[in-house]
N, CA and C atoms as an extended XYZ file, in Angstrom:
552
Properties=species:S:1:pos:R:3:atomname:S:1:resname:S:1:resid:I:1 pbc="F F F"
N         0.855       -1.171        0.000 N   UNK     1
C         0.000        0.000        0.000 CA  UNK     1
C         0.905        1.240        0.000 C   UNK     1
N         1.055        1.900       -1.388 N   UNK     2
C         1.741        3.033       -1.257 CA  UNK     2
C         0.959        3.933       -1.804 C   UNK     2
N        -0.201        3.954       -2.519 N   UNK     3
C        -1.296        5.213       -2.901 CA  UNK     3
C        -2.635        4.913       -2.802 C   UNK     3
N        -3.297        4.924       -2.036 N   UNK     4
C        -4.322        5.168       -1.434 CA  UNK     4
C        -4.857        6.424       -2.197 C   UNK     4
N        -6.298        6.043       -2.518 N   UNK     5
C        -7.580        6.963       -2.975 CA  UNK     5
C        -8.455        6.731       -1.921 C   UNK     5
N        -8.935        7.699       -2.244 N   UNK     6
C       -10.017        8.129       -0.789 CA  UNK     6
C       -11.869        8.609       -1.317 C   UNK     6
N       -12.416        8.282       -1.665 N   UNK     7
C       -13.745        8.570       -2.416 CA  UNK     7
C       -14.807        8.355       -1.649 C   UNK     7
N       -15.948        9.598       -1.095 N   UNK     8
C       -16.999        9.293       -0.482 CA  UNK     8
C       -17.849       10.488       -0.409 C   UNK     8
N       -18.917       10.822        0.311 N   UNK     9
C       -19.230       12.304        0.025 CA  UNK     9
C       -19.212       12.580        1.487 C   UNK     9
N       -19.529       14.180        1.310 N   UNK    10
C       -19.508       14.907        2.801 CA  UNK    10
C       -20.139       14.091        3.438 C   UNK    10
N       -19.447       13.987        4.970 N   UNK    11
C       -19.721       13.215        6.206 CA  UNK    11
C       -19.423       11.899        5.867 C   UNK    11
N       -18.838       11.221        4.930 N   UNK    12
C       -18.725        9.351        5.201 CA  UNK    12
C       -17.170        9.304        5.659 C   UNK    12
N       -16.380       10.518        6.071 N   UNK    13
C       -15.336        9.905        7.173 CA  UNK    13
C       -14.088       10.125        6.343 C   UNK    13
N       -13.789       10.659        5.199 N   UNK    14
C       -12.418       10.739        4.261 CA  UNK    14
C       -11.171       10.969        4.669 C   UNK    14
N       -11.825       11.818        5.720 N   UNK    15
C       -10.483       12.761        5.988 CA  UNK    15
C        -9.879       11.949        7.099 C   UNK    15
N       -10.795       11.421        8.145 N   UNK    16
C       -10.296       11.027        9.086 CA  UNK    16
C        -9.842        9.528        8.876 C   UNK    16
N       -10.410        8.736        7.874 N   UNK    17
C        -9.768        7.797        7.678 CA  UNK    17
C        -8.170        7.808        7.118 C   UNK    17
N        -8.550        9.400        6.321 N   UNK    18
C        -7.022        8.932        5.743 CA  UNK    18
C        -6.031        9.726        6.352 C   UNK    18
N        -6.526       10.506        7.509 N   UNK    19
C        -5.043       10.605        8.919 CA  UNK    19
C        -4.709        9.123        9.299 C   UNK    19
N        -5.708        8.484        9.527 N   UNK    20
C        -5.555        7.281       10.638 CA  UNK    20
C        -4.972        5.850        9.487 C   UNK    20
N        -5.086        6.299        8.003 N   UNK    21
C        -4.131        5.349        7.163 CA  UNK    21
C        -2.671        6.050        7.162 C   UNK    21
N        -2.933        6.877        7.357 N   UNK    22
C        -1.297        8.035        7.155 CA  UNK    22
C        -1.042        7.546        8.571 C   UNK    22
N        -1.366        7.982        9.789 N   UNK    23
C        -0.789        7.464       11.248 CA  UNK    23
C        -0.167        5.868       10.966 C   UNK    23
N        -0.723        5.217       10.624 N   UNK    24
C        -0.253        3.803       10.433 CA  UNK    24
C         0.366        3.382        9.532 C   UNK    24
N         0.865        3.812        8.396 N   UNK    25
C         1.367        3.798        7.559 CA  UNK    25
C         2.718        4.614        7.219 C   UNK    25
N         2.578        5.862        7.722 N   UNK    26
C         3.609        7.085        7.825 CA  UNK    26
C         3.385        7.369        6.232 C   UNK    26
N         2.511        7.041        5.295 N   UNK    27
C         1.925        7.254        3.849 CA  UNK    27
C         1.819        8.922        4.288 C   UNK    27
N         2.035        9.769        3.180 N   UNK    28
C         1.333       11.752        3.890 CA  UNK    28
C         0.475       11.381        3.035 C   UNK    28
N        -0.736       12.394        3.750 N   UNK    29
C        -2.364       12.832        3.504 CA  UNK    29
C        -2.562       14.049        2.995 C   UNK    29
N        -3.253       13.972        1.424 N   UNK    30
C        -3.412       15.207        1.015 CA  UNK    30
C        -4.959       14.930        1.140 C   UNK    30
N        -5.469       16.453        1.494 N   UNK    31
C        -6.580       16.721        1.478 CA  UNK    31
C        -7.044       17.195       -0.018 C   UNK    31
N        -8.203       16.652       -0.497 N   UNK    32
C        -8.575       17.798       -1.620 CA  UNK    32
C        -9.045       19.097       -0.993 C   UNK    32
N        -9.985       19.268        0.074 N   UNK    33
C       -10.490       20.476        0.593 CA  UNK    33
C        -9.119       21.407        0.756 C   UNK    33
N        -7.781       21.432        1.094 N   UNK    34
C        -6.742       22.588        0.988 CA  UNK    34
C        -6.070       22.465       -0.727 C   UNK    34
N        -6.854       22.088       -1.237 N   UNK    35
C        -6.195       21.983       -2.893 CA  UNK    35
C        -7.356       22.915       -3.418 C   UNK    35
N        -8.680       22.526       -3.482 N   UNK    36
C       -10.026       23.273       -3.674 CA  UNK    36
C       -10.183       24.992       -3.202 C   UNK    36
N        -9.867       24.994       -1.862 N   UNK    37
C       -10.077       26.491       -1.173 CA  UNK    37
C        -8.997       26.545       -1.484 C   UNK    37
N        -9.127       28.382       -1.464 N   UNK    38
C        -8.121       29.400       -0.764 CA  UNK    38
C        -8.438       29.875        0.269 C   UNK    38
N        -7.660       30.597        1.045 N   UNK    39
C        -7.327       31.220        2.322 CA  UNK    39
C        -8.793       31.263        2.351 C   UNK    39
N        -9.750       31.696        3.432 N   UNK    40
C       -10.669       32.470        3.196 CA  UNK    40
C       -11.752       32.088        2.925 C   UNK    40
N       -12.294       30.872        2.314 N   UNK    41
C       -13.240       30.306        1.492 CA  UNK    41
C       -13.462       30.497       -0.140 C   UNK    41
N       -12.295       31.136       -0.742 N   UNK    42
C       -12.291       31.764       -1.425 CA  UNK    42
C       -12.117       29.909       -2.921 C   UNK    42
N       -12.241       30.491       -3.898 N   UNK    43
C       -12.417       28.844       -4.404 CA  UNK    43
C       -10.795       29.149       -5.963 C   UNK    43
N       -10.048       28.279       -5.269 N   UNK    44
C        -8.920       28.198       -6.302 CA  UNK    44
C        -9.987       27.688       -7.890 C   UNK    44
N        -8.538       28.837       -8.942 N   UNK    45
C        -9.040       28.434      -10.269 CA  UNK    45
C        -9.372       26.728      -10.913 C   UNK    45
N        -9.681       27.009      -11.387 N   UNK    46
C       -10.234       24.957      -11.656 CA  UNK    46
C        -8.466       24.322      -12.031 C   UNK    46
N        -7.839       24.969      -13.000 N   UNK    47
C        -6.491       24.857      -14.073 CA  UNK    47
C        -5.823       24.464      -12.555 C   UNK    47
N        -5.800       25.756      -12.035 N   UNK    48
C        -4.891       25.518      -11.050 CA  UNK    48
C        -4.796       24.618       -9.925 C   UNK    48
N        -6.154       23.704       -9.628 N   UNK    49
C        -6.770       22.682       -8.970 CA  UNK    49
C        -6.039       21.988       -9.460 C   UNK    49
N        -6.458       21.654      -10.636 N   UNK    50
C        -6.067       20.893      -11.526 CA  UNK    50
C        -4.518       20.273      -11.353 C   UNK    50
N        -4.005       21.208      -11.684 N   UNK    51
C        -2.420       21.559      -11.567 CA  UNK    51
C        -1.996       20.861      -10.498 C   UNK    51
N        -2.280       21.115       -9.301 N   UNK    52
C        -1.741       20.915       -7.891 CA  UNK    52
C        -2.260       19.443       -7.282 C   UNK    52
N        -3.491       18.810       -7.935 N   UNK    53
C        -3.445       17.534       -7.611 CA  UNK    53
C        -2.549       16.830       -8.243 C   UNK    53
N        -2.786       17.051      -10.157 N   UNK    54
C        -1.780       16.059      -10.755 CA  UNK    54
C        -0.020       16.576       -9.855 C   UNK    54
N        -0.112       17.376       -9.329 N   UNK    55
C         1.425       17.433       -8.539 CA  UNK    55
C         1.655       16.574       -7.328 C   UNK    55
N         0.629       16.097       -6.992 N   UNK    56
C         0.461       15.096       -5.612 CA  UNK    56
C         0.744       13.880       -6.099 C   UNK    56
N        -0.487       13.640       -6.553 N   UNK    57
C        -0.556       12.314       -7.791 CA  UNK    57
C         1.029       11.784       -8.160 C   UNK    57
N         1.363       12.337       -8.864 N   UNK    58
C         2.855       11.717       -9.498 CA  UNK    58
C         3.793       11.593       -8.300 C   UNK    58
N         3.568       12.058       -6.633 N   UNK    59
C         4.470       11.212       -6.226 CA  UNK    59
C         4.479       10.364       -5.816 C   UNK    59
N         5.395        9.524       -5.341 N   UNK    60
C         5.180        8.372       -5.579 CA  UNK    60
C         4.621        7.583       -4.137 C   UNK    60
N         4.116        8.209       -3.290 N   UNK    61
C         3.675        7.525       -2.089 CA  UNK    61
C         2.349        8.684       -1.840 C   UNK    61
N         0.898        8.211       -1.392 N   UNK    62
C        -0.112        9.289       -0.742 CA  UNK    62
C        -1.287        8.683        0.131 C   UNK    62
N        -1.615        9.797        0.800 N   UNK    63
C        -3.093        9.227        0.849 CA  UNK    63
C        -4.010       10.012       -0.007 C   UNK    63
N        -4.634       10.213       -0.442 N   UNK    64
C        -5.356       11.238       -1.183 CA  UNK    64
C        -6.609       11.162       -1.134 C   UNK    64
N        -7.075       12.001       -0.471 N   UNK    65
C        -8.645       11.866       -0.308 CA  UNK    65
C        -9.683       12.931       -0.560 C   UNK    65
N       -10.785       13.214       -1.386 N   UNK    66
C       -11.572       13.640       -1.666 CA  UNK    66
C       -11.643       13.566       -3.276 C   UNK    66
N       -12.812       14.550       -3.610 N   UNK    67
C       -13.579       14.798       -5.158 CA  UNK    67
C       -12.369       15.246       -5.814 C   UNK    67
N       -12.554       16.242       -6.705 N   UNK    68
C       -11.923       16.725       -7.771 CA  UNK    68
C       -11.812       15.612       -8.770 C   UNK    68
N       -13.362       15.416       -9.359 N   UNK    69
C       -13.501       14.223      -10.548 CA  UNK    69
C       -12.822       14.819      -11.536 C   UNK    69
N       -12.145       15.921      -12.000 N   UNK    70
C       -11.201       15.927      -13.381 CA  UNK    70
C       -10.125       15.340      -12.968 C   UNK    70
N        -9.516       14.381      -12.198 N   UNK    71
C        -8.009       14.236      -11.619 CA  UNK    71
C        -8.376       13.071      -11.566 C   UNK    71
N        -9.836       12.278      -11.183 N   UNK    72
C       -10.103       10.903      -10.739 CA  UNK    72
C        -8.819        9.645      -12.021 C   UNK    72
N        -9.367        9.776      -13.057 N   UNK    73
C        -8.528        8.563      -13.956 CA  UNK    73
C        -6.947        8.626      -13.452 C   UNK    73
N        -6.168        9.571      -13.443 N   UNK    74
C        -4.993        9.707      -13.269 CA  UNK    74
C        -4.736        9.165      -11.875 C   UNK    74
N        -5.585        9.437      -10.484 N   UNK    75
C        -5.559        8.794       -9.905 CA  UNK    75
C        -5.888        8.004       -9.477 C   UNK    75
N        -6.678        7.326      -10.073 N   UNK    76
C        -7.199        5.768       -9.870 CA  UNK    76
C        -6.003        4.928      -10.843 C   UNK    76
N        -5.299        5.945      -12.041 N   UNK    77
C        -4.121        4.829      -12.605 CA  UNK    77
C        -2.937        4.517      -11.816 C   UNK    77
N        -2.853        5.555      -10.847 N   UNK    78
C        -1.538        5.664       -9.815 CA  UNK    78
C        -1.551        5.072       -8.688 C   UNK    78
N        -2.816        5.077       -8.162 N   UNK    79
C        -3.268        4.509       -6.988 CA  UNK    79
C        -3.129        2.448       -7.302 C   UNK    79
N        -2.720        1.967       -6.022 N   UNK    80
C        -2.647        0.477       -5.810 CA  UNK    80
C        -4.099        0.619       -4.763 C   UNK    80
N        -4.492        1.588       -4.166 N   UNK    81
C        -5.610        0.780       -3.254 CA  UNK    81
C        -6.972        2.030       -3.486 C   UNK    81
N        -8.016        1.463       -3.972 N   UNK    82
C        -8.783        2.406       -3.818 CA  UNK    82
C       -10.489        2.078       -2.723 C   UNK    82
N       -10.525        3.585       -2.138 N   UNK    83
C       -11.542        3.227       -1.137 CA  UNK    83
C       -12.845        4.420       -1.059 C   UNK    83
N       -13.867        3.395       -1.261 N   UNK    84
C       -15.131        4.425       -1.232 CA  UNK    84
C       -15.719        4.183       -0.175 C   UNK    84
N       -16.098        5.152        0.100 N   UNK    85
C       -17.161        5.092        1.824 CA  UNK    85
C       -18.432        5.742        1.245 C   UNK    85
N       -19.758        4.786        1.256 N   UNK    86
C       -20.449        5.176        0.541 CA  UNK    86
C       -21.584        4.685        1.903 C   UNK    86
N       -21.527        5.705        2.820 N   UNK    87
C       -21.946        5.565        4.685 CA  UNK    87
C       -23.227        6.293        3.572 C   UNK    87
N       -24.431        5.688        4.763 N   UNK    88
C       -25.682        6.421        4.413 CA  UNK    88
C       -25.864        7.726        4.796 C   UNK    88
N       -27.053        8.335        4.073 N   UNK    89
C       -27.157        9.697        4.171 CA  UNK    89
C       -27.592       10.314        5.443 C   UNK    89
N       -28.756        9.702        5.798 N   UNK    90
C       -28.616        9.946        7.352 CA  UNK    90
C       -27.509       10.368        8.520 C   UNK    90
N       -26.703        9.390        8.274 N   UNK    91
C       -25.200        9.105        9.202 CA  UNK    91
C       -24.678       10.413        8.705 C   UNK    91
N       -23.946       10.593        7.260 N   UNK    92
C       -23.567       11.251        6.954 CA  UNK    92
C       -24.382       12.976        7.340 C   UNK    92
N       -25.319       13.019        6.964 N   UNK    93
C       -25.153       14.634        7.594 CA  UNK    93
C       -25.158       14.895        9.135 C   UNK    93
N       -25.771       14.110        9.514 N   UNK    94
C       -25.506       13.850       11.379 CA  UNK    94
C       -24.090       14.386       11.634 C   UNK    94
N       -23.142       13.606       10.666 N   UNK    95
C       -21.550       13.721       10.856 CA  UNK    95
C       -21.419       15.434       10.659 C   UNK    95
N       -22.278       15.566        9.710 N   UNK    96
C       -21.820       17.065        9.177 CA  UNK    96
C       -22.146       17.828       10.689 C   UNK    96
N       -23.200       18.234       10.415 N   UNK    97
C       -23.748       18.649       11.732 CA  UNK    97
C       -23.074       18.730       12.964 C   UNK    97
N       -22.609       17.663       13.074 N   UNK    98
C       -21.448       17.279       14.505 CA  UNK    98
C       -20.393       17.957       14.232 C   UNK    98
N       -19.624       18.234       13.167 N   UNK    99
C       -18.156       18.601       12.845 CA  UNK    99
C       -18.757       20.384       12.793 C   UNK    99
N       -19.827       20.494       12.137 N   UNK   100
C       -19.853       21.752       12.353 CA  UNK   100
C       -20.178       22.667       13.452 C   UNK   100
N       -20.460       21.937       14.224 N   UNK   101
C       -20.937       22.555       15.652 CA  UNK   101
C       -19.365       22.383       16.501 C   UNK   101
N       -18.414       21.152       16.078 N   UNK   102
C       -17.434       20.854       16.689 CA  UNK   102
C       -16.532       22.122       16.499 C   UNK   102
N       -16.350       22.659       15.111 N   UNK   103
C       -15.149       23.565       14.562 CA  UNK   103
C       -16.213       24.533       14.144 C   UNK   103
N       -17.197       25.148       14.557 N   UNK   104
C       -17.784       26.486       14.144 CA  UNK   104
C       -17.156       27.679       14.795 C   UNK   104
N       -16.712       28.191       13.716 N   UNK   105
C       -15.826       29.778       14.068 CA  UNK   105
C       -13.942       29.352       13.719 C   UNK   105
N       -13.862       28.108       13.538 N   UNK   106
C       -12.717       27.652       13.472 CA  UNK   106
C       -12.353       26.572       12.191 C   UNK   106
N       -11.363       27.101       11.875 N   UNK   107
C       -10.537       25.830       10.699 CA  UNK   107
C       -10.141       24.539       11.138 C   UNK   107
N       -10.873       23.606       10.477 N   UNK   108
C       -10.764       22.165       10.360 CA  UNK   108
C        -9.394       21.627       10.360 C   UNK   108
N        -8.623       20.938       10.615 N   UNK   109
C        -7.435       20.550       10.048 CA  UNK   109
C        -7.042       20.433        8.641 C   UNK   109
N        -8.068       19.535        8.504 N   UNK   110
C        -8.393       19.380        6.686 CA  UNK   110
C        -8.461       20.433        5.739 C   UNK   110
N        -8.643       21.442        6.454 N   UNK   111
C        -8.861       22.734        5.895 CA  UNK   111
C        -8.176       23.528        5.117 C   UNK   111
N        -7.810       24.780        4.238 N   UNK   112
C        -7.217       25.256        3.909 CA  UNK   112
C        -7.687       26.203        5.097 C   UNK   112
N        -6.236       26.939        5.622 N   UNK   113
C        -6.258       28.060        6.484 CA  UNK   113
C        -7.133       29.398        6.330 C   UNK   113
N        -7.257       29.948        7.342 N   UNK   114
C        -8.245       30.647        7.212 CA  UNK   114
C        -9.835       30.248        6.370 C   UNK   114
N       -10.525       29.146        6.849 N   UNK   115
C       -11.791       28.766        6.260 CA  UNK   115
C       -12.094       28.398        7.867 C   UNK   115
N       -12.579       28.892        8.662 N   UNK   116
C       -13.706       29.192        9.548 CA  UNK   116
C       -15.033       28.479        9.529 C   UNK   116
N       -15.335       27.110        9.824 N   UNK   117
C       -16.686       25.924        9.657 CA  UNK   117
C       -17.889       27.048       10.280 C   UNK   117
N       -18.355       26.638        9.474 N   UNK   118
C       -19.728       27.655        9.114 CA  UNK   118
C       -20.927       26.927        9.050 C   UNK   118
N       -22.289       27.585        9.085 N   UNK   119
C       -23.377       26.640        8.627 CA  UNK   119
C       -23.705       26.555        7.443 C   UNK   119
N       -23.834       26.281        6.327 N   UNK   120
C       -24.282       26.466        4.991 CA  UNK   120
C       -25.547       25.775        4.393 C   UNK   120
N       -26.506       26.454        4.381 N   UNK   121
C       -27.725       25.822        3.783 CA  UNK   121
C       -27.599       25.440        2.160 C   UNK   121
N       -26.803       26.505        1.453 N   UNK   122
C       -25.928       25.780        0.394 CA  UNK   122
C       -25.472       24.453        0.448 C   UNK   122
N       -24.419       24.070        1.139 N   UNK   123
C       -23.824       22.612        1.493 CA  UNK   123
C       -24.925       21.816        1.512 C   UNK   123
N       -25.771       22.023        2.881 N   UNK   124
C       -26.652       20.881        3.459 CA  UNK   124
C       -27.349       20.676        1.759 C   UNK   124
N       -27.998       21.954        1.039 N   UNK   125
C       -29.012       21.309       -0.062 CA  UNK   125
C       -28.270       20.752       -1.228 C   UNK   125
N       -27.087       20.525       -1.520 N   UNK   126
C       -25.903       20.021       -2.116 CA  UNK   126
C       -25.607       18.486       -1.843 C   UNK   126
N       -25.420       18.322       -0.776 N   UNK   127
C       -25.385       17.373        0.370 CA  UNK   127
C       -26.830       16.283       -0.411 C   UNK   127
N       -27.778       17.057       -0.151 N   UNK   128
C       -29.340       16.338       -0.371 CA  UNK   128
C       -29.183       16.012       -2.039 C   UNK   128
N       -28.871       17.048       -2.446 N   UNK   129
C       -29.241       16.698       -3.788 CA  UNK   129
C       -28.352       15.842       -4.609 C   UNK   129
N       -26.953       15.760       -4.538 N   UNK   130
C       -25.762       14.786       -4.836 CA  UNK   130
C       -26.276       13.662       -4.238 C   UNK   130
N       -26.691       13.394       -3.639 N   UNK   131
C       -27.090       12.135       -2.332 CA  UNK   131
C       -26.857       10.573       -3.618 C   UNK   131
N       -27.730       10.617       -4.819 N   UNK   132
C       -27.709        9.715       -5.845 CA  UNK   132
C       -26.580        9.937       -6.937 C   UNK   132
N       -26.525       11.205       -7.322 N   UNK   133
C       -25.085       11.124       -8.300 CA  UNK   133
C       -24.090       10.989       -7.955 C   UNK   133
N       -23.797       11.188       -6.609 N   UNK   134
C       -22.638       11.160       -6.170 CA  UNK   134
C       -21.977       10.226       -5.698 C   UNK   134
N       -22.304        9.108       -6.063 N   UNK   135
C       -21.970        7.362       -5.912 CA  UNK   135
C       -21.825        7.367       -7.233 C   UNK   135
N       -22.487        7.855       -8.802 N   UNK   136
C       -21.943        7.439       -9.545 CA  UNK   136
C       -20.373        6.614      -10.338 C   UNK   136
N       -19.786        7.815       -9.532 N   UNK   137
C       -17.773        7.801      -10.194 CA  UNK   137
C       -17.264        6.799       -9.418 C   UNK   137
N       -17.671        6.862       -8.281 N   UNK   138
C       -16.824        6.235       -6.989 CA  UNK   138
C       -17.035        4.746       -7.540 C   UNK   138
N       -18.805        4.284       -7.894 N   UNK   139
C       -19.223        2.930       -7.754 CA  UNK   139
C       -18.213        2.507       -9.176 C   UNK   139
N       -18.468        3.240      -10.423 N   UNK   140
C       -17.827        2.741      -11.741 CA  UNK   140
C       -16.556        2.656      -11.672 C   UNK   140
N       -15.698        3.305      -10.919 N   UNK   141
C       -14.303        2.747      -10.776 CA  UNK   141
C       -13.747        1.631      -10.282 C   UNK   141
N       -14.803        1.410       -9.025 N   UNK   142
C       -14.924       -0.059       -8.105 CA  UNK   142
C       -14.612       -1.201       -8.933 C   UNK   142
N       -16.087       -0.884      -10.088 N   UNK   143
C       -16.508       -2.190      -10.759 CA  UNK   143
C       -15.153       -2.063      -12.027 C   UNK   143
N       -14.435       -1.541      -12.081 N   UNK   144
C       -13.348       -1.678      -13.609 CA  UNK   144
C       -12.557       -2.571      -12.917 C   UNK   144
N       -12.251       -3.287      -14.454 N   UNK   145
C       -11.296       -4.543      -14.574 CA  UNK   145
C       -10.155       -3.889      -14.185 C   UNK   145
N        -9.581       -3.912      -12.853 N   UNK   146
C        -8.516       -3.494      -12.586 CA  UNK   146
C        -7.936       -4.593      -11.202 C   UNK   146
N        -6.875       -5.496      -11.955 N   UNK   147
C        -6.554       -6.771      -10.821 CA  UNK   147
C        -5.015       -5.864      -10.282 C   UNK   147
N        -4.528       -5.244      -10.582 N   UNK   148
C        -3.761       -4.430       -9.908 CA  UNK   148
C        -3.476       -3.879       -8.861 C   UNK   148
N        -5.057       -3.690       -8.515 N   UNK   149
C        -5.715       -2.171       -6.915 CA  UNK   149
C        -6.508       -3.312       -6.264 C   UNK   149
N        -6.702       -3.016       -5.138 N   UNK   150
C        -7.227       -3.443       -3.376 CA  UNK   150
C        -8.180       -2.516       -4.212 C   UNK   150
N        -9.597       -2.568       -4.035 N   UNK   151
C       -10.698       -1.547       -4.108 CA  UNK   151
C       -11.319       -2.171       -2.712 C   UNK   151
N       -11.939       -1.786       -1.979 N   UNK   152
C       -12.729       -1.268       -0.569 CA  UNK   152
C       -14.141       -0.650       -1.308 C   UNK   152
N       -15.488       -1.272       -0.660 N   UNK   153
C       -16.260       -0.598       -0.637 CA  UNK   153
C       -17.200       -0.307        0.868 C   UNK   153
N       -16.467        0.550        1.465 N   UNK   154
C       -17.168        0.440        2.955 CA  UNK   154
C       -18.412        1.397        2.952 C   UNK   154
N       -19.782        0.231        3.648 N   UNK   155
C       -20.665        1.024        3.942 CA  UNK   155
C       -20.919        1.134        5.151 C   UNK   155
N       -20.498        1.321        5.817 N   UNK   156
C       -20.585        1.292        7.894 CA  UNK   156
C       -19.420        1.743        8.132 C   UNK   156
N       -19.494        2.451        9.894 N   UNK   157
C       -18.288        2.604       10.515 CA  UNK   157
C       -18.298        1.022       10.311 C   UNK   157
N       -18.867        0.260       10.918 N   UNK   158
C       -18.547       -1.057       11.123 CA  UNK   158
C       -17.159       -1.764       10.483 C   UNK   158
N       -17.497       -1.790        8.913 N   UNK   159
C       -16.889       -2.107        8.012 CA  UNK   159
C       -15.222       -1.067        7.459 C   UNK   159
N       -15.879       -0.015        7.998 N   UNK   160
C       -14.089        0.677        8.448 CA  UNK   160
C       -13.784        0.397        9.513 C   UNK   160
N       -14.326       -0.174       10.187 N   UNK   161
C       -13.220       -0.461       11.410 CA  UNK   161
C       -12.360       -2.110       11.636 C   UNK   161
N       -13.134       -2.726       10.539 N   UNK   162
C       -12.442       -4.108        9.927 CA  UNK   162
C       -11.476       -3.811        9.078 C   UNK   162
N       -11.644       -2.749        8.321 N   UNK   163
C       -10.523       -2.604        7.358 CA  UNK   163
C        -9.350       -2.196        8.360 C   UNK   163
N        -9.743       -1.165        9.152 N   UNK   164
C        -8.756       -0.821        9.891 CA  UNK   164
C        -7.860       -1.802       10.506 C   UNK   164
N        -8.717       -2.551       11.355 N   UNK   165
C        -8.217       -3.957       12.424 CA  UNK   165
C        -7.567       -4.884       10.808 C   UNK   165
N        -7.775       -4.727       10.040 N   UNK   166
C        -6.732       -5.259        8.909 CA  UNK   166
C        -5.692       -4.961        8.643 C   UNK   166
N        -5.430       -3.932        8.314 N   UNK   167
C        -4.485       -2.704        8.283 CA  UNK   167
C        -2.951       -3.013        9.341 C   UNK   167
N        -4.021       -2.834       10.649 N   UNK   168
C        -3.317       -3.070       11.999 CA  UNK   168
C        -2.689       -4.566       11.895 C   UNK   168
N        -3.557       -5.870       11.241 N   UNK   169
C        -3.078       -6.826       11.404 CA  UNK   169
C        -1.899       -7.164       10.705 C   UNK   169
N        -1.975       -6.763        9.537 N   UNK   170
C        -1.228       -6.975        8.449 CA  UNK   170
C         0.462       -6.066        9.178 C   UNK   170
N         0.519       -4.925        9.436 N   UNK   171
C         1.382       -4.181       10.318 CA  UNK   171
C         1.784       -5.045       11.487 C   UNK   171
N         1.478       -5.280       12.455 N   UNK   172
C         1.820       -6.073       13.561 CA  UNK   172
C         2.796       -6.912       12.586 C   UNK   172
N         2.079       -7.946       12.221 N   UNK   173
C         2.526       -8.924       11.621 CA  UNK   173
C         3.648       -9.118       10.367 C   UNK   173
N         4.099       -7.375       10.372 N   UNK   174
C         5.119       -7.548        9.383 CA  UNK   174
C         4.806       -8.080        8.362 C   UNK   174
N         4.094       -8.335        7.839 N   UNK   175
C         3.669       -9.055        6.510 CA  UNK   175
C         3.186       -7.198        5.669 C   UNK   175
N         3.393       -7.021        4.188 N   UNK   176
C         3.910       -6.208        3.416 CA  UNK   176
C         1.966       -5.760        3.237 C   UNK   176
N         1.576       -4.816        3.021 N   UNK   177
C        -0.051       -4.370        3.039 CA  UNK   177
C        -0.152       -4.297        2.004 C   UNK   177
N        -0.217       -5.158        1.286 N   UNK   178
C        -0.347       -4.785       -0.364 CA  UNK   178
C        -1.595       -5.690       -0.721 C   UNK   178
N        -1.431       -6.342       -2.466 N   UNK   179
C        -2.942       -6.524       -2.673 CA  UNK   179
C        -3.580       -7.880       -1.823 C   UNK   179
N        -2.039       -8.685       -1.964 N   UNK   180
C        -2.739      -10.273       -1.475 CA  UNK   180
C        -2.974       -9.715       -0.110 C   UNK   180
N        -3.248       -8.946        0.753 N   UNK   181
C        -3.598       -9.238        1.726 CA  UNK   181
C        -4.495       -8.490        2.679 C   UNK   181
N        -5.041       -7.269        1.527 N   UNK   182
C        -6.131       -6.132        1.966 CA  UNK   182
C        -7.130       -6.098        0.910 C   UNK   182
N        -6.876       -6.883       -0.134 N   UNK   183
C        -7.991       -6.780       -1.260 CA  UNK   183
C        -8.899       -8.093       -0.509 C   UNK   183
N       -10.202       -7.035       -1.410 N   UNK   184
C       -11.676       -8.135       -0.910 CA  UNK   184
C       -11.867       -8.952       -2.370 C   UNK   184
């Protein structure tokens, strides 16, 4: 396991899964949310989005987690493990809700600096309305003939926390985290 993709929507856990694959791994974690913003809330040019993932991408070890579907092929070709958290919608804005009451007035870690968690009735109706397209990309990459990549499709904490206790096992055990032994 040296590139890790990270695919799910607001609230199914991205970010924090992929500190806690980076903690165990010593893999670094790029966020898309500090690639997306600027300072401020302010929204980097698309080119230049653009730009700064494929600069992640090509090296050669990550965790990488979130959207930015113009970058997805390149990194699903680079990536050995890919993982969708496709947590229900319920759960998921609950999560939102929680994080935003947790960091309201304050920047997320995940964050690009200076972005201050806010309430957004924007988000939440975004949130609602992606709810069905937004499994599209994640699910069609799953299903490609690709015997190369570990793909993960977790729908529960439950089921991340097996992957995890996998993760952990495979580590303890000195045995190498690659496909024979984290792919489903």
């Amino acid at each position: 396991m040296k590139r890790v993709m990270i695919l799910g929507q607001p609230g199914s856990g991205k970010s924090t899964l992929a500190r806690q694959i980076g903690d165990r791994t010593g893999l670094p974690v790029v966020h898309v949310d500090r690639i997306h913003h600027l300072p401020g809330w302010g929204e980097r040019p698309r080119a230049e989005k653009i730009a700064m993932a494929l600069a992640e991408q090509a090296k050669p070890e990550w965790v990488f987690e979130g959207g930015l579907s113009a970058t997805y092929e390149d990194r699903f070709a680079r990536a050995d493990t890919v993982i969708f958290l496709d947590l229900p919608l319920r759960l998921r804005l609950r999560r939102v809700v929680w994080r935003t009451l947790r960091y309201l007035g304050r920047t997320r870690p995940d964050m690009q600096d200076n972005c201050p968690e806010r309430f957004s009735v924007e988000f939440f109706k975004w949130i609602w309305d992606t709810r069905h397209t937004g499994r599209r990309k994640p699910l069609a990459l799953l299903a490609r003939d690709a015997p190369d990549k570990c793909r993960w499709h977790l729908r529960s904490p439950a089921e991340i926390d097996v992957f995890l206790a996998t993760l952990d096992g495979a580590e303890k055990s000195g045995q190498e985290t690659g496909h024979e032994h984290l792919c489903h």
